[in-house]
C-alpha positions in Angstrom: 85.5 106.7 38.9 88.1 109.2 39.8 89.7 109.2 43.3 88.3 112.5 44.1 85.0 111.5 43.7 86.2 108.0 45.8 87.4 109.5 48.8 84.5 112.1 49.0 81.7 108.7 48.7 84.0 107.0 51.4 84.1 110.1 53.7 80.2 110.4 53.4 80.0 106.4 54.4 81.8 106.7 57.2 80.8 109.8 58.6 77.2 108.6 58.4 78.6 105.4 59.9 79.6 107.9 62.7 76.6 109.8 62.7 74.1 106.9 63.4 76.5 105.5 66.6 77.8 102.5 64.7 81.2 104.2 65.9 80.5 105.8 68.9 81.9 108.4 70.9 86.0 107.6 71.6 85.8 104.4 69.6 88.7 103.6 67.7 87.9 103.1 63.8 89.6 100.1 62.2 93.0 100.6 60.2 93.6 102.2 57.0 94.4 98.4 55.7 91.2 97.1 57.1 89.2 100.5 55.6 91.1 99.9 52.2 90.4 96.1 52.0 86.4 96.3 53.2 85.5 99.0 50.5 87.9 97.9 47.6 89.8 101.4 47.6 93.4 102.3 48.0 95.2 103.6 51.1 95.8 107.2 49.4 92.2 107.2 49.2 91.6 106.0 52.6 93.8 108.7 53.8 92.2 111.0 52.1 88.9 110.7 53.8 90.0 110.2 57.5 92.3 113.7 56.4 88.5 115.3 55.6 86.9 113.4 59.3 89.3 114.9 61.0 89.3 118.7 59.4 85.7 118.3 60.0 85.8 117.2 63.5 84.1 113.5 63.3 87.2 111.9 64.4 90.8 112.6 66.1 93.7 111.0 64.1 96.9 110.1 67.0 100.4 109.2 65.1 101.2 105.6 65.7 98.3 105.0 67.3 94.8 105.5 65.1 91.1 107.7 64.7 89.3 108.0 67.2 85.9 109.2 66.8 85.3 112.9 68.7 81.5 113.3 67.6 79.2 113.0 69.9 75.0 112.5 68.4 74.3 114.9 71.4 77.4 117.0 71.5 78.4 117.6 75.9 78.0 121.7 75.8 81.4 123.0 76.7 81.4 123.5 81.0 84.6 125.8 81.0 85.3 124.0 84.3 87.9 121.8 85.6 87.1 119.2 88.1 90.7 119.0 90.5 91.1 116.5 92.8 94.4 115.7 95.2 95.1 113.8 98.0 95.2 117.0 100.4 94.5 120.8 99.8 95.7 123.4 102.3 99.2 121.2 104.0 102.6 120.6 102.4 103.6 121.3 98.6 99.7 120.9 97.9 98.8 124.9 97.9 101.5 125.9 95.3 101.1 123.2 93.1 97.0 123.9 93.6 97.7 128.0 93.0 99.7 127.3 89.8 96.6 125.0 88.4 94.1 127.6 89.6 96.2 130.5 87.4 96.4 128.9 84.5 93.3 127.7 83.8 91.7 131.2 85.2 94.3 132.6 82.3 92.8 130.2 80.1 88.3 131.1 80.2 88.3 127.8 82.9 87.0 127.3 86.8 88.3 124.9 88.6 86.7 122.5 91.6 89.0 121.4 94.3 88.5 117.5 95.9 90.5 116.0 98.5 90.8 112.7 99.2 93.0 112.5 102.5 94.7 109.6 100.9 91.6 107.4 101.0 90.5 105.1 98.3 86.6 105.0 99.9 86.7 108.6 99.7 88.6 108.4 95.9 85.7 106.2 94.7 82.9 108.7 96.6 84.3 111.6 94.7 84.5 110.2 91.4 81.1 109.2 91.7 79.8 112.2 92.3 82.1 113.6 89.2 80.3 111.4 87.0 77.1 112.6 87.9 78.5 116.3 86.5 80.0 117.3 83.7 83.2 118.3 83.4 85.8 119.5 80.3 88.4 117.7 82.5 89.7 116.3 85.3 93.5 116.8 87.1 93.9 113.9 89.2 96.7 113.1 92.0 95.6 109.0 92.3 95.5 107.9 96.3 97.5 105.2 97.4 99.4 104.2 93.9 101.7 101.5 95.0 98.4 99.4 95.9 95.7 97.7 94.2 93.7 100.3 92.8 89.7 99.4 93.2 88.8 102.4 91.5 89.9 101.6 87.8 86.7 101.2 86.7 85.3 104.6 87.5 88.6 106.3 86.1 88.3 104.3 82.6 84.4 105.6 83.4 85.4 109.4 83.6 88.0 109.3 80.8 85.2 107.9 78.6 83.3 111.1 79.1 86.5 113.4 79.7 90.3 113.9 79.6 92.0 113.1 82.8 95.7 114.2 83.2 97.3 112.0 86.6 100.0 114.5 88.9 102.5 113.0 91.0 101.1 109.5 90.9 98.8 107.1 88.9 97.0 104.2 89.2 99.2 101.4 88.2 97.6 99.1 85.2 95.5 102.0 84.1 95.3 102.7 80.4 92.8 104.9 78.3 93.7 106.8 75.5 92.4 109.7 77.5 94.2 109.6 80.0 97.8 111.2 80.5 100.2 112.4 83.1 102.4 115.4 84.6 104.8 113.1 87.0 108.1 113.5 89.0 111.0 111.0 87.7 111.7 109.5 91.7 113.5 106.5 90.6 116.5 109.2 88.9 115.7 110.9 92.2 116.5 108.3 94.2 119.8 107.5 92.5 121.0 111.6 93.1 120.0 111.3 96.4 122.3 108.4 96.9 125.0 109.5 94.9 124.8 112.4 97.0 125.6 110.8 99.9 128.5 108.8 98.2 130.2 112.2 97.4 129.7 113.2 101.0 132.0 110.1 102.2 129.2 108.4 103.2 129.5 104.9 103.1 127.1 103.6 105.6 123.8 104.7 104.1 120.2 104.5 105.1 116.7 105.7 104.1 113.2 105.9 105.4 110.4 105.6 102.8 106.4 105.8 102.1 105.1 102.1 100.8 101.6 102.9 99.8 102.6 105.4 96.7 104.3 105.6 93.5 106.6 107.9 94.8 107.7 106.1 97.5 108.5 103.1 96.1 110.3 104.9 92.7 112.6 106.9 95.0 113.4 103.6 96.9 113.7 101.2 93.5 116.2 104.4 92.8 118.0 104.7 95.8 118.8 100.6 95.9 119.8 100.0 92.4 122.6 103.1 92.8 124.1 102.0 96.3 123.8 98.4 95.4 126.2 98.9 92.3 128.5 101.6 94.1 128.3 100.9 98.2 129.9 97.7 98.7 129.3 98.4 102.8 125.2 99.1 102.2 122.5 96.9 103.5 119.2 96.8 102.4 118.3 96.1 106.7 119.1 99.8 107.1 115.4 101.0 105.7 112.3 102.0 107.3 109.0 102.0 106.1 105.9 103.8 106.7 102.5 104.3 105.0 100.2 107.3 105.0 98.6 106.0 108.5 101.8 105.3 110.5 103.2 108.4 109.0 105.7 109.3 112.1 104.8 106.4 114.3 108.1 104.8 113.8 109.6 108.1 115.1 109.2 106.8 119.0 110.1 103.6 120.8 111.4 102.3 117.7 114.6 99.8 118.1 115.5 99.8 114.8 115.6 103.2 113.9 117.9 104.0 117.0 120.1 100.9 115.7 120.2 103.0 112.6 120.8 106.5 113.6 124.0 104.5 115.8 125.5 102.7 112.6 125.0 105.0 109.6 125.8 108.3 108.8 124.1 109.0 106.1 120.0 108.6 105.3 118.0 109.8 102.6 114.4 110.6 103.6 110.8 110.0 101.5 110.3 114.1 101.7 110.7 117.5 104.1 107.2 116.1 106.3 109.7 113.4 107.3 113.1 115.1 107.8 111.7 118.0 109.9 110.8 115.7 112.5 113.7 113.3 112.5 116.1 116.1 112.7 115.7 117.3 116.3 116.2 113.8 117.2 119.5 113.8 115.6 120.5 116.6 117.3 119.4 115.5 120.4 122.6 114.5 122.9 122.2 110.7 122.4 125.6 109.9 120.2 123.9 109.6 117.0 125.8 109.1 114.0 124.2 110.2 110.4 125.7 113.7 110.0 124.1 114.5 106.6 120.3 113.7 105.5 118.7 114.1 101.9 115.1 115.0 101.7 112.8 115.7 98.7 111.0 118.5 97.5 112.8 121.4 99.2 109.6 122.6 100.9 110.5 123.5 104.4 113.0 125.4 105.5 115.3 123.8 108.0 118.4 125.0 109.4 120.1 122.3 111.5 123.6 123.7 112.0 127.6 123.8 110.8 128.0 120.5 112.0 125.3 118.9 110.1 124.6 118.8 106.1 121.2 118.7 105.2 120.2 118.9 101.4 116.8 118.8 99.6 115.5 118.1 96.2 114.0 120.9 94.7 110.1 119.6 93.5 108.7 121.8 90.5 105.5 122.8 92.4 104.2 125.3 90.0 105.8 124.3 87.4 104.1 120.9 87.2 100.6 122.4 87.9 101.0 124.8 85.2 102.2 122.0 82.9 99.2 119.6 83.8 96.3 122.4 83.3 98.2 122.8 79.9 98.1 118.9 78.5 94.6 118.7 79.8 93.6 121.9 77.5 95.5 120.4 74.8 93.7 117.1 75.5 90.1 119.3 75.8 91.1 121.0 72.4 91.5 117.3 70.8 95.7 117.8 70.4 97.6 114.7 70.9 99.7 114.1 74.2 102.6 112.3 75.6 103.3 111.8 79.2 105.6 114.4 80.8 108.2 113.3 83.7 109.8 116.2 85.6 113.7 115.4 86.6 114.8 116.8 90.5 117.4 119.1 89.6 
């Protein structure tokens, strides 16, 4: 029997294998070893056959990683809408990151649906619900509270069964589906400029003030340790503050430690602008404080403090990495493999 007429027979077993749901929708098919040793056939014409799956739509073939079967008995009718769901809307960095998603997938034939969360994980796990009662050709995604236990991993896996999910900013730690991706920021790296910064500056006694309940948060910290650790022989790790999304600028007032701080550093590095805007006035408040220059991410707010004062922010992609996730979730829509994308601050 030739190999033509091989691959074509194997082709038509497995496609019916397909077909009939013995594969299902986003299951993985075994190896082209396994394939080649169950039907007595050689790899070329095992490869030849998933080559004709795949040019025929029954499965998705990902380098290094396998097929994946993209038939569906009852094919999902394409929506041409795009579910988007963040942890605010209207405050911060949130509307030009939100007006870049919403212009490029207008430019590409899509709607889009905007969800807040308010940095709840009841009100994560309400909205994905309610997402899973719809359909959808894909979902952006900015995860709530990603330095925590995550109780919602079961409804994400749940979604990214049905539809390709692309994470922004911040992910669910010890989630992993093959449909699943992410547009990210690289804070660890930013934490490290943001030090070094401050090193170039003179500055030798250092401090920072970061957000514990996120990815972000704890990445620009991790960043922001290792560099001073291994290049400020004066730092001390007492010299941080923390603060999570509910005590966001609690520690502002009648806080001991942070005036102990603002005395005996000069330097600090803040979690973001939200932050810096309202600890500078109390820096340049007549009390004898001594940090002189502070480092802020995402270069959001303007803030003019004065000649006698440095303040320097990191630049955060905003459009840029809303454009970029509305493009890997088409690609992911379209079937096209993806890799994870991490922005550097510049």
């Amino acid at each position: 029997m030739s190999t033509k007429i091989k691959y074509r027979i194997l082709f038509e077993e497995i496609k019916s294998q397909i077909v009939s749901g013995h594969y299902p929708y986003g299951s993985k098919l075994p190896t082209e070893g396994e394939i080649s040793e169950q039907y007595g056939v050689s790899r070329f014409t095992v490869r030849s056959a998933l080559r004709l799956l795949e040019e025929q739509k029954y499965i998705r073939r990902i380098q290094g990683s396998g097929s994946y079967v993209k038939y569906q008995s009852y094919p999902r009718m394409s929506t041409m809408r795009i579910a988007v769901v963040v942890t605010y809307i209207s405050s911060y960095i949130f509307p030009s990151i939100l007006r870049a998603i919403e212009k490029t997938a207008t430019a590409s034939g899509y709607t889009i649906s905007l969800f807040a969360t308010n940095n709840s994980l009841v009100a994560e796990r309400r909205i994905i619900n309610n997402l899973l009662s719809s359909d959808w050709d894909g979902v952006i995604f900015e995860g709530t509270k990603t330095a925590l236990p995550c109780p919602n991993i079961d409804l994400f896996s749940e979604i990214a069964d049905k539809t390709p999910i692309v994470f922004i900013n911040g992910y669910p730690s010890g989630l992993s589906h093959k449909n699943i991706c992410s547009v990210t920021m690289d804070d660890y790296n930013g934490g490290m400029k943001a030090a070094k910064l401050l090193m170039e500056k003179g500055h030798k006694k250092i401090a920072g003030i970061f957000k514990c309940d996120d990815q972000q948060g704890v990445n620009r910290y991790s960043g922001f340790l290792d560099y001073l650790i291994a290049n400020c022989p004066d730092f001390d790790d007492t010299n941080i503050i923390w603060y999570n999304t509910e005590t966001k600028f609690d520690f502002l007032s009648n806080n001991s430690i942070l005036e102990s701080i603002l005395t005996s550093c000069t330097g600090m590095v803040c979690y973001n602008d939200e932050i810096a805007t309202q600890l500078a006035p109390i820096l340049l408040s007549d009390l004898g404080y001594s940090v002189t220059s502070l480092i802020s991410f995402d270069n959001a707010i303007s803030l003019f403090i004065g000649q006698d004062f440095d303040f320097y922010s990191l630049p955060h992609p905003k459009g840029v990495l809303g454009e970029k996730a509305v493009k890997m979730l088409i690609d992911m829509i379209d079937g096209k493999p993806t890799t994870p994308c991490v922005q550097d601050w510049t």
